[in-house]
C-alpha positions in Angstrom: -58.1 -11.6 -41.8 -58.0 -12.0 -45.9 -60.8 -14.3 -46.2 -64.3 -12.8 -45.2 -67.2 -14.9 -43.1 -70.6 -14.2 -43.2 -72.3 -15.8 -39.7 -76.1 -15.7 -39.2 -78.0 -15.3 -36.0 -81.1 -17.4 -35.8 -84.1 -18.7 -33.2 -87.4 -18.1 -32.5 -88.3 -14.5 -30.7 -87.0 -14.1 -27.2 -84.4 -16.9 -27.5 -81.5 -14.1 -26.8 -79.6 -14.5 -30.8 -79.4 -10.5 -30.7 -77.8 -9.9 -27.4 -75.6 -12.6 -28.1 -74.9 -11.4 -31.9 -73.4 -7.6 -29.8 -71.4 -9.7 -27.4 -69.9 -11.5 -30.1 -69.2 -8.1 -32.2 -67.4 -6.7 -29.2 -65.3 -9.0 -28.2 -64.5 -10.0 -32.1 -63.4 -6.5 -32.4 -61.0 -6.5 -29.3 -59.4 -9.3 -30.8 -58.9 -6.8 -33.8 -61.5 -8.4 -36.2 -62.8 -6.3 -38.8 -66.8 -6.9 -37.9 -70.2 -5.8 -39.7 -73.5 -6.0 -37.8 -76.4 -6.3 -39.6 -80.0 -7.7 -40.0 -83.0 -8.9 -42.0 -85.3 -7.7 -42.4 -84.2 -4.0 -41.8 -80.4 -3.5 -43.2 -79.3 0.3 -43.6 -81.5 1.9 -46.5 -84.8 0.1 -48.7 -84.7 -2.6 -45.7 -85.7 -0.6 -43.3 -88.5 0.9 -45.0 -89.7 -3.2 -45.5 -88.6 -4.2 -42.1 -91.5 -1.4 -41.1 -93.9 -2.8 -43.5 -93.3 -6.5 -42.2 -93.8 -5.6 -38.6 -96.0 -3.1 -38.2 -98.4 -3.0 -41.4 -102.1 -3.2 -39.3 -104.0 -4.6 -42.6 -103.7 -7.6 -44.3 -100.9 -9.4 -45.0 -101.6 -12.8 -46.9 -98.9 -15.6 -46.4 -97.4 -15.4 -49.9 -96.6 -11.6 -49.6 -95.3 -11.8 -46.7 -93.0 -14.0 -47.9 -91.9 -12.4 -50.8 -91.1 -9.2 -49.2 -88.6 -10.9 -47.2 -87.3 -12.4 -50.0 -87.1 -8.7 -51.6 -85.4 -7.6 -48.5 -82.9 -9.9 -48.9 -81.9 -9.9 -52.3 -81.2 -6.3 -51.5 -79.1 -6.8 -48.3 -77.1 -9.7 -50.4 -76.0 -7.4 -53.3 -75.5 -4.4 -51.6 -74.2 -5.1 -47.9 -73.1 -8.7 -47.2 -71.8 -9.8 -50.0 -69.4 -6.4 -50.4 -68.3 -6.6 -47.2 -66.8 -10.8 -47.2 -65.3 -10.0 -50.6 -63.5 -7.5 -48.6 -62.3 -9.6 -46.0 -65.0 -8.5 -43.1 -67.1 -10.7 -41.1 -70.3 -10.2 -41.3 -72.9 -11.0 -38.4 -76.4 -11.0 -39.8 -79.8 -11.4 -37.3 -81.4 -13.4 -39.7 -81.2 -14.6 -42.7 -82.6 -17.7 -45.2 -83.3 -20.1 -42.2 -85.9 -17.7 -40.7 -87.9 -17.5 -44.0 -87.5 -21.1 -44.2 -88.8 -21.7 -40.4 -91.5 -19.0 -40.0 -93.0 -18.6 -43.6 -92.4 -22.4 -44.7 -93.2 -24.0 -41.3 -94.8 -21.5 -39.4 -97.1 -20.3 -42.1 -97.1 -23.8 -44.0 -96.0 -22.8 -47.5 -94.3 -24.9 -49.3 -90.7 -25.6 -48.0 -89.3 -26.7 -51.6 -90.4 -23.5 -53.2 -89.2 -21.4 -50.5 -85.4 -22.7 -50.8 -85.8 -22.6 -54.4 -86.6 -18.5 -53.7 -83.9 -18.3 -51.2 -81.5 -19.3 -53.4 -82.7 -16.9 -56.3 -82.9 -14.0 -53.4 -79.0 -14.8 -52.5 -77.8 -15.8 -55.6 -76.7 -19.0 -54.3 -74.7 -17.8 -51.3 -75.3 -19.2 -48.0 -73.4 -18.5 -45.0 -70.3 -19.8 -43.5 -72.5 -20.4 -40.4 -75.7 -20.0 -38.8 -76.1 -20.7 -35.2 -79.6 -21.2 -34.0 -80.2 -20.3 -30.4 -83.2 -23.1 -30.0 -86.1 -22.5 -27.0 -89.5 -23.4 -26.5 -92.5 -21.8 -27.4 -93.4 -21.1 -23.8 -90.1 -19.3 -22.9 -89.9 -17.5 -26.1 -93.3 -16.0 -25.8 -92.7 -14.6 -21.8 -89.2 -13.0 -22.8 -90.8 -11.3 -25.6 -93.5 -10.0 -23.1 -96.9 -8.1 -23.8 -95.9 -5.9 -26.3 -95.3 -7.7 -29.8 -95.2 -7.1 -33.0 -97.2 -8.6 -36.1 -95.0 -11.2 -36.2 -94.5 -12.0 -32.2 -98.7 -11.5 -31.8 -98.5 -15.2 -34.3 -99.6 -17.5 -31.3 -97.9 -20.6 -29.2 -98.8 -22.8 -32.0 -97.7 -21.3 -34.6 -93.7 -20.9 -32.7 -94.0 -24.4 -31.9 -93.9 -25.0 -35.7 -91.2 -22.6 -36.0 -89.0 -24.4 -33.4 -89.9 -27.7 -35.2 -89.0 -26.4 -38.3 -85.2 -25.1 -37.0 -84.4 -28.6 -35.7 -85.5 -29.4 -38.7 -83.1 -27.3 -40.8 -80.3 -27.8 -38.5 -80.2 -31.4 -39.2 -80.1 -31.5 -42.9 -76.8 -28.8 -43.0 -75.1 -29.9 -39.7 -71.9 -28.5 -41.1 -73.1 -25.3 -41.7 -75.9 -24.9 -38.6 -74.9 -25.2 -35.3 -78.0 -25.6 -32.5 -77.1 -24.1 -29.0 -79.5 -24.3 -25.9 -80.8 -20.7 -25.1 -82.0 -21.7 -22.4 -78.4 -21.0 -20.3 -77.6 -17.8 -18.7 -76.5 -15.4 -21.2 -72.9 -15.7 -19.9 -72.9 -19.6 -20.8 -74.3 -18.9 -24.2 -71.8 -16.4 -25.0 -69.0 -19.0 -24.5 -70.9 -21.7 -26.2 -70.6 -18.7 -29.7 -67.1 -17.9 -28.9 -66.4 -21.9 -28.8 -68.1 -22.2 -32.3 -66.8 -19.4 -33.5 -62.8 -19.7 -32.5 -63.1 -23.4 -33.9 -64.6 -21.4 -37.4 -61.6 -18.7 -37.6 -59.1 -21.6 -37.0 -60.5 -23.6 -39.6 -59.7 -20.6 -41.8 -56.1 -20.2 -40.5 -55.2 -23.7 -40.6 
């Protein structure tokens, strides 16, 4: 490839986006695409250190910082990872990425959604991805895969990842072009086809 994509992985906890994110970097590779894997929070270097402090800090964490240190994370994965790597003609598979801030922190945590795309799009510089495919579930579903032991984020509550659902569909209908929804529900075999679908339809787009 010449032209770079940069494809985001997205869905409440336990809906399956990172297995299926590994599935898709394996068999994009053995069709001899040049593939990155990568994440937010948590990229190789600073986001590690504030993927650490996001999930596992045992004080306080008020709403608006929590926020913002996603934000930092991702200005920082932007300039120095994703953005590098499209320009050079990769594609990029990111877990993560605006749409979670926007779904957990704007409707899970009820800040304000306007001010949070407004930060998004200072935190990326304006970039968004190519596509973003959220693997949607319910609250009830998400919370048994995930299992007893969770993480700050994961310990939120069933109400609060009912919002976050709600706020996906949300998102996903005011870009359909750029967001596709797929039912994680399926067996992980049927989901896998549903990406490779989306994502053959994406690369031919590119070629055509």
């Amino acid at each position: 490839m010449t032209q770079g994509l940069f494809i985001t992985f997205e869905g409440a906890d336990g809906c399956g986006k990172t297995t299926q994110l590994k599935l898709l970097a394996e068999y994009l590779q053995k069709n001899g695409v040049d593939v990155l894997v990568t994440r937010e929070p948590g990229a190789k270097g600073l986001g590690e250190k504030l993927r650490d402090i996001l999930l596992n800090y045992d004080g306080v964490v008020s709403d608006r910082c929590e926020a913002f240190l996603f934000l930092a994370d991702r200005a920082q994965h932007i300039d120095t990872i994703v953005a590098p790597a499209v320009d050079a003609g990769k594609v990029v598979l990111c877990d993560r990425h605006i749409d979670s801030t926007a779904a957990y922190q704007g409707y899970g945590r009820g800040q304000d959604i306007v001010q949070i795309n407004n930060l998004n799009m200072i935190a990326t510089g304006g970039r968004k991805p190519d596509l973003t495919i959220v693997f949607d579930i319910d609250a009830e579903t998400s919370l048994a895969r995930v299992g007893s032991a969770k993480d700050r984020m994961e310990s939120s509550g069933i109400e609060f990842f009912n919002r976050v659902r709600d706020g996906y569909l949300k998102i996903a209908a005011l870009e359909p072009n750029r967001i596709k929804v797929l039912d994680a529900t399926k067996s992980i075999d049927e989901v896998q086809q549903d990406v490779i679908e989306l994502i053959n339809t994406k690369l031919c787009a590119l070629k055509s």
